[in-house]
RODO-2510 file (C-alpha; in nm, 4 decimals, decimal comma):
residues 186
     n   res          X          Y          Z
     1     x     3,4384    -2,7186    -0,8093
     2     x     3,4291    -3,0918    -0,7657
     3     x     3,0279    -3,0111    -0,6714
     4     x     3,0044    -2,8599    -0,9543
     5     x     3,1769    -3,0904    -1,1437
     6     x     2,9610    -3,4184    -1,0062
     7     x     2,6152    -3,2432    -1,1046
     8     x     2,7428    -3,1604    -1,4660
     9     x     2,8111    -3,5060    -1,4937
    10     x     2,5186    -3,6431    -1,3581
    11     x     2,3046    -3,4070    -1,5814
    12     x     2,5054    -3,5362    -1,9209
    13     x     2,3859    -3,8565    -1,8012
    14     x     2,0818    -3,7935    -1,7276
    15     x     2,0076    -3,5884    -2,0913
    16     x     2,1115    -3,9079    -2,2253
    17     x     1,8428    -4,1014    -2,0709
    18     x     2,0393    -4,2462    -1,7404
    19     x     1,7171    -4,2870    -1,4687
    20     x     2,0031    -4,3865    -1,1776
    21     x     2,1675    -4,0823    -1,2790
    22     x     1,8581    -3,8410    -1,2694
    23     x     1,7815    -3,9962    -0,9500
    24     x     2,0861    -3,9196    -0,8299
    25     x     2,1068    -3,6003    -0,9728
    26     x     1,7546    -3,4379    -0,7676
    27     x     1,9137    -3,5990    -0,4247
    28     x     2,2056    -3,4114    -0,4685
    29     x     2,0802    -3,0914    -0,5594
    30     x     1,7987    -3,0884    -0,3028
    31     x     2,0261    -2,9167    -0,0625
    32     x     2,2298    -2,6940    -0,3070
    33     x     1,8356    -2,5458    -0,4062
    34     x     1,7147    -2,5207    -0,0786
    35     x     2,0143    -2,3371     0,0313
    36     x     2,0280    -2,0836    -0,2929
    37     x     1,6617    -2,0337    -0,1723
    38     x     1,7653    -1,9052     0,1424
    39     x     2,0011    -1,6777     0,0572
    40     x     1,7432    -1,5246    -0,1770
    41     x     1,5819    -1,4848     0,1651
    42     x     1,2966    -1,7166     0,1387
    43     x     1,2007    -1,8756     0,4962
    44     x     1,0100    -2,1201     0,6214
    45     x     0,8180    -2,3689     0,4197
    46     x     0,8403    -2,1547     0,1595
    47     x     1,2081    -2,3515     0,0869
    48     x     1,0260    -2,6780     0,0394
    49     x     0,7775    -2,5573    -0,2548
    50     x     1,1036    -2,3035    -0,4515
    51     x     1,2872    -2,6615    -0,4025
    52     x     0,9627    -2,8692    -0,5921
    53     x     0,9517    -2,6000    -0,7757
    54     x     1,2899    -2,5331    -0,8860
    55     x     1,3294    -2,9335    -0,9644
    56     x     1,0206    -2,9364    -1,1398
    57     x     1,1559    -2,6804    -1,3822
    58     x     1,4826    -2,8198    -1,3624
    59     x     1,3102    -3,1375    -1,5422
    60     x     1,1202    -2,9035    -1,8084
    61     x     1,4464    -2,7663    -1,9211
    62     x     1,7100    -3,0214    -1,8688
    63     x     1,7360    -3,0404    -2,2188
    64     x     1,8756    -2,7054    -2,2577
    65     x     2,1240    -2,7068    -2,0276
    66     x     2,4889    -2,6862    -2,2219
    67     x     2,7287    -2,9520    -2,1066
    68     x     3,0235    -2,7055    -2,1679
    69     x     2,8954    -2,4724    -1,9122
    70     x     2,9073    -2,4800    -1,5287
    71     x     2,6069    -2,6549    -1,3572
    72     x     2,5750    -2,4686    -1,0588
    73     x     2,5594    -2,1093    -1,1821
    74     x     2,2488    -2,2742    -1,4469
    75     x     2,0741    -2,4460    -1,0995
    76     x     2,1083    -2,0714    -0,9397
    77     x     1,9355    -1,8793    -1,2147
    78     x     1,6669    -2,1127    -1,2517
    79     x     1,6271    -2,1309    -0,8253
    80     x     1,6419    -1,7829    -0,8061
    81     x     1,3770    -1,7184    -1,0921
    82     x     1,1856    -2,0038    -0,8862
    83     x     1,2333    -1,7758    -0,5761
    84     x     1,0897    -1,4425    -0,6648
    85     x     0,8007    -1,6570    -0,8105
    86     x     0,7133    -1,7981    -0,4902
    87     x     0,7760    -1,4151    -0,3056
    88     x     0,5880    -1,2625    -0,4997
    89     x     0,2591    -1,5279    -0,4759
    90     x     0,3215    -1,4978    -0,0681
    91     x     0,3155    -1,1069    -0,1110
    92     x     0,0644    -1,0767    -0,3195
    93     x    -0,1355    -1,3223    -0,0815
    94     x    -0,3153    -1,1075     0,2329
    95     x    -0,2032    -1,2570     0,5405
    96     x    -0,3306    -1,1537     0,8782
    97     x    -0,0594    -1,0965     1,1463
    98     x    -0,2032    -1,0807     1,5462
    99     x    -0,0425    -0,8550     1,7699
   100     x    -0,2104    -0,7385     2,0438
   101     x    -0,0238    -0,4487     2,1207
   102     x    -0,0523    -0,3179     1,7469
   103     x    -0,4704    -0,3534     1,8751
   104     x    -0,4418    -0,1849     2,1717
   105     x    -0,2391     0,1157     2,0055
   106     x    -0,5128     0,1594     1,7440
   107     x    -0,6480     0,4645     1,7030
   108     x    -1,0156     0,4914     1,7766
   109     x    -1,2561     0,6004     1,5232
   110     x    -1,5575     0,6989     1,6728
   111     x    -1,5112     1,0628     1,8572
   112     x    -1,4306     1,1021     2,1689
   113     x    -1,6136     1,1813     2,4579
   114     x    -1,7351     1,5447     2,4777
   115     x    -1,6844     1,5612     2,0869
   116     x    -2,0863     1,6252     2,0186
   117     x    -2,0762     1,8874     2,2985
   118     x    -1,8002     2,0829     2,1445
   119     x    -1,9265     2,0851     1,7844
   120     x    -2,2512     2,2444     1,9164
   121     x    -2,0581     2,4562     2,0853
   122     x    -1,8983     2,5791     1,7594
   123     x    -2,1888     2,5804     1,5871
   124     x    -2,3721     2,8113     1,8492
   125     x    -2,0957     3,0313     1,8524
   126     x    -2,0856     3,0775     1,5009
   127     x    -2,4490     3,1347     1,4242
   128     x    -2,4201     3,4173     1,7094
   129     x    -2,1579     3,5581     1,4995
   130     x    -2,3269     3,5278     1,1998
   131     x    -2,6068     3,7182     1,3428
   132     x    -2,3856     4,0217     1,4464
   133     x    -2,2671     4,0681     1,1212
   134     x    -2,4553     4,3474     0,9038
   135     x    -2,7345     4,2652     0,6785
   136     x    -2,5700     4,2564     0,3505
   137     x    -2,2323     4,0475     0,5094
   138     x    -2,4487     3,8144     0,6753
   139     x    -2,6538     3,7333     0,3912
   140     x    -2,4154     3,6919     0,1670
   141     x    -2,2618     3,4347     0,4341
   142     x    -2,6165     3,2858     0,4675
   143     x    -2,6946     3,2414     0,0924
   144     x    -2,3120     3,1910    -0,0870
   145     x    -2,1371     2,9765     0,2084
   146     x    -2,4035     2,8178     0,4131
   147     x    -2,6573     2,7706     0,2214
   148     x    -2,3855     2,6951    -0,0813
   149     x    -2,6490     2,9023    -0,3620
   150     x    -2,4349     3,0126    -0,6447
   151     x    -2,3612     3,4206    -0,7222
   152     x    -2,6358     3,4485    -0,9776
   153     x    -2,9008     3,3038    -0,7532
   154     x    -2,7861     3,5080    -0,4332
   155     x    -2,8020     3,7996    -0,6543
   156     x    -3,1740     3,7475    -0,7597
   157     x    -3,2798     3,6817    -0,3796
   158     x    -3,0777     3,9918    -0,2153
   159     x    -3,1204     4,2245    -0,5279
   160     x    -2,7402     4,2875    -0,5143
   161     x    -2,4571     4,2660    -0,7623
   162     x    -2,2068     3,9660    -0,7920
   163     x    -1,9468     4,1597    -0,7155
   164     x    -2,1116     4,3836    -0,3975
   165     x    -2,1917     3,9481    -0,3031
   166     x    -1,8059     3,9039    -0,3179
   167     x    -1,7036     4,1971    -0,1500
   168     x    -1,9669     4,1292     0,1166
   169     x    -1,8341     3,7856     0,1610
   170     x    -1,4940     3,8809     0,1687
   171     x    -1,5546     4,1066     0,4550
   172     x    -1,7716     3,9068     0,6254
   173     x    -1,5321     3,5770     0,6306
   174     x    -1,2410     3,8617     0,7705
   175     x    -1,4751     3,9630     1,0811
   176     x    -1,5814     3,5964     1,1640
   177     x    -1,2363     3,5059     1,1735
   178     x    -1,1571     3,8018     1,4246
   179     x    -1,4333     3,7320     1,6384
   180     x    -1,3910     3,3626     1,6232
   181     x    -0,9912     3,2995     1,7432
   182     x    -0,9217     3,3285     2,0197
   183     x    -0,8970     3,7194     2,1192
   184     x    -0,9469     3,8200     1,8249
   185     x    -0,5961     3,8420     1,7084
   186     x    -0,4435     3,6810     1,4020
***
């Protein structure tokens, strides 16, 4: 407590005007700040600018603090308040962080090698399956899911009903799935 006890005083000096005693008063509590800033787990240089900071404010409010209460526990509040300040500006802040092996683990975005030969591969085998279907299935196929035309305009084209369209469709989406996995089964 004697810590404690030393900054109170110096602080009911300084709020009666004492410059030796203010003086005296930010040397000693450089190291009690910088140290409350670390264990609010700022790092770095960080500690220097929650210590300017905290002393800064420290000046703007010594007037408030009460002489009958501890010192310390008033210096913590305001270098804590100082500390999530500072955090949050650094987190808010984008910061670029090199690590090669994060680079090299990357996942690449343009496809990979044989990608264009297996889409038309795909594509081939479904338009052949689209052919085998029967007229009305494949139509509807054509018109409602490739072509992406809307029931009422498939049904002027194909001179069919909306729902004969979704029956078709339905069927025809069953039998492309058949004949597209693998053997058939699913």
């Amino acid at each position: 407590m004697a810590l404690d006890e030393e900054l109170a005083s110096l602080m009911i000096a300084t709020q009666a005007g004492d410059a030796a005693a203010y003086r005296a008063l930010l040397k000693t509590c450089l190291p009690v700040v910088a140290g409350f800033a670390r264990s609010q787990g700022v790092r770095g240089d960080a500690v220097d600018d929650v210590v300017q900071d905290t002393l800064m404010t420290l000046h703007a409010a010594r007037a408030s603090y009460d002489p009958a209460r501890p010192f310390l526990p008033w210096l913590r509040a305001i270098t804590q308040r100082r500390a999530i300040d500072r955090m949050r500006r650094i987190a808010r802040r984008p910061h670029e962080v090199f690590d090669p092996l994060a680079y090299e683990g990357e996942i690449d975005p343009l496809p990979a090698p044989g990608a264009g030969l297996e889409m038309r591969e795909r594509g081939a085998a479904l338009a052949r399956a689209v052919a085998a279907l029967p007229d009305g299935q494949r139509q509807a196929v054509e018109h409602l899911g490739l072509r992406e035309l809307s029931l009422e305009e498939t049904a002027a084209l194909t001179g069919r009903t909306k729902g004969a369209l979704k029956v078709n469709l339905h069927r025809a989406l069953k039998a492309l799935r058949a004949s597209l996995t693998l053997g058939g089964e699913r």
